[in-house]
C-alpha positions as CSV (number, residue, x, y, z in Angstrom):
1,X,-12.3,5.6,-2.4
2,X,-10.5,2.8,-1.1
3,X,-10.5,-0.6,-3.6
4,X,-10.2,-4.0,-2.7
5,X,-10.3,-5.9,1.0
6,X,-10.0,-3.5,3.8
7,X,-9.1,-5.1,7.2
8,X,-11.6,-7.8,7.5
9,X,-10.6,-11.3,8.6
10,X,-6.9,-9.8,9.5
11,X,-5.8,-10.1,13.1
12,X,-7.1,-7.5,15.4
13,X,-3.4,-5.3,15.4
14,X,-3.2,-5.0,11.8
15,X,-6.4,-4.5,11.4
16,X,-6.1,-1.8,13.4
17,X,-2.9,-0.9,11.9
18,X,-4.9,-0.8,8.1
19,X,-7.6,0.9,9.3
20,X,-5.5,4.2,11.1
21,X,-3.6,4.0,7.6
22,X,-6.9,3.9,5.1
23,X,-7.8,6.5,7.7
24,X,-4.6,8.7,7.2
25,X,-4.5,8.2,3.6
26,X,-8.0,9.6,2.9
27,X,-7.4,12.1,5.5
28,X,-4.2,13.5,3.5
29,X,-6.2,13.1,0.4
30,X,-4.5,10.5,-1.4
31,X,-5.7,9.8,-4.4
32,X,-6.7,6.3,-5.9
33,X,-6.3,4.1,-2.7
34,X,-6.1,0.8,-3.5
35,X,-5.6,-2.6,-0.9
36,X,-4.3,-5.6,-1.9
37,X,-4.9,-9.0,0.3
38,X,-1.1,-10.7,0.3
39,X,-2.2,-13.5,2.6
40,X,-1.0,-16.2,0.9
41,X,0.7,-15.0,-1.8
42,X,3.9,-13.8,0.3
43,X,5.5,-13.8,3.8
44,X,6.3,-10.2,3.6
45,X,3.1,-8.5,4.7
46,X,-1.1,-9.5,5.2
47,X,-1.8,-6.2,3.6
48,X,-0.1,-3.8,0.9
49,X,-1.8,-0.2,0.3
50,X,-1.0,1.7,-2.7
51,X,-2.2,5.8,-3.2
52,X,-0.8,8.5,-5.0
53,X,0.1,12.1,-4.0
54,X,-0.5,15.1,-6.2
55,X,3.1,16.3,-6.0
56,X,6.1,15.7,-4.7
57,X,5.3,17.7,-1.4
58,X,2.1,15.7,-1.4
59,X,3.6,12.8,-1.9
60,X,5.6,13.4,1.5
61,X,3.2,14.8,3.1
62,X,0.8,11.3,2.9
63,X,3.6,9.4,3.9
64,X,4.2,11.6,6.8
65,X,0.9,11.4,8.1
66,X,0.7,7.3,7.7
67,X,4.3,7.1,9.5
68,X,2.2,9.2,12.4
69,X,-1.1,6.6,11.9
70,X,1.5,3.5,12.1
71,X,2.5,5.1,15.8
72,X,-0.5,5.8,16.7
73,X,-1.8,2.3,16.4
74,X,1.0,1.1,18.4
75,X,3.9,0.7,15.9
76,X,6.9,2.3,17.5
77,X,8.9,3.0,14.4
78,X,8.3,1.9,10.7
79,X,10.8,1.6,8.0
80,X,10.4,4.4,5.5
81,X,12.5,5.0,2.3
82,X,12.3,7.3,-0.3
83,X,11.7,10.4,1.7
84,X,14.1,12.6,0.3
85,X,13.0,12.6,-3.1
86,X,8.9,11.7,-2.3
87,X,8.6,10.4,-6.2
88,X,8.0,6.7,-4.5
89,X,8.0,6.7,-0.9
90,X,7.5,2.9,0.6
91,X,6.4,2.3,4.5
92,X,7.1,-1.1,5.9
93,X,4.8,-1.3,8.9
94,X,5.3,-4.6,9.7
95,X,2.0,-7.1,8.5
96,X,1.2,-3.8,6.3
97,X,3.3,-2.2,3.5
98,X,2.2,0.9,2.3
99,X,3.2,3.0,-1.2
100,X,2.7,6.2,-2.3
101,X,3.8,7.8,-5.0
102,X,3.4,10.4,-8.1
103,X,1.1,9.2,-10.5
104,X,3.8,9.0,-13.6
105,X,5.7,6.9,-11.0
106,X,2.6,4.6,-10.0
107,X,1.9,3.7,-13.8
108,X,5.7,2.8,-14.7
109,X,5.3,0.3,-11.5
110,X,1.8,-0.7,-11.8
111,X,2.2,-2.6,-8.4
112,X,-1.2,-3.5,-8.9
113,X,-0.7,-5.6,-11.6
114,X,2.3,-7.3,-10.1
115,X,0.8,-8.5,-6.7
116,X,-3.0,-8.9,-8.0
117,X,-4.8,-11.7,-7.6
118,X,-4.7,-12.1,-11.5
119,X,-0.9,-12.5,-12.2
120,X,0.1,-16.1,-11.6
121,X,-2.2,-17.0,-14.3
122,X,-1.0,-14.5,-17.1
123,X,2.0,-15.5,-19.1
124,X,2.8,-13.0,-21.6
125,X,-0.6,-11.9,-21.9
126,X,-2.2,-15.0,-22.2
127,X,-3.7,-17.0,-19.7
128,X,-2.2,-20.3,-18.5
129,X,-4.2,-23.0,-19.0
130,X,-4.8,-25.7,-16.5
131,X,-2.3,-28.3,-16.2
């Protein structure tokens, strides 16, 4: 189950380019796909796609078959790191970053937390107030 905004209101490539991903990811069965809108919160990317893999091999295996979904939407040759040890491998497409990793790996990271839409306002576990 994919959480979050998938590619609506995203330019019709990467839109493309997030749906052949969600498509890949599912289809490798990657666990606990999550999307995360990073319009406005950073240059870097529109989109940033975090699943986890089972295993190691499983872990390599999703990020093999997003590197082929990247291609097949048109994307000639994304930046991948991590691939020889699969624990966290990262897959900069462009307008779309994608991570996969273990789950132990996931949790120490907690990605989620870091680019939600919740974070500017927290402050050592307090919210912020209003200025």
């Amino acid at each position: 189950m994919v959480v979050g905004k998938t590619a609506s209101g995203l330019g019709s490539d990467t839109g493309k380019l997030v749906r052949n991903i969600l498509h890949s990811l599912e289809d490798a069965k990657a666990e606990d796909i999550v999307s995360i809108d990073l319009r406005g919160k950073t240059t870097l990317a529109d989109m940033l796609l975090v699943a986890s893999g089972r295993s190691t091999t499983h872990v390599g295996a999703v990020a093999e078959r997003v590197v082929t979904a990247c291609k097949e939407a048109g994307l000639a040759a994304p930046r991948v790191e991590g691939v020889p040890a699969c624990d966290w491998v990262l897959i900069d497409a462009g307008d779309v970053i994608v991570h996969v990793f273990r789950p132990e790996v996931r949790q120490f990271y907690n990605l989620e937390k870091l680019w939600g839409g919740d974070r500017p306002a927290e402050i050592g576990g307090r919210e912020r107030k209003p200025v």
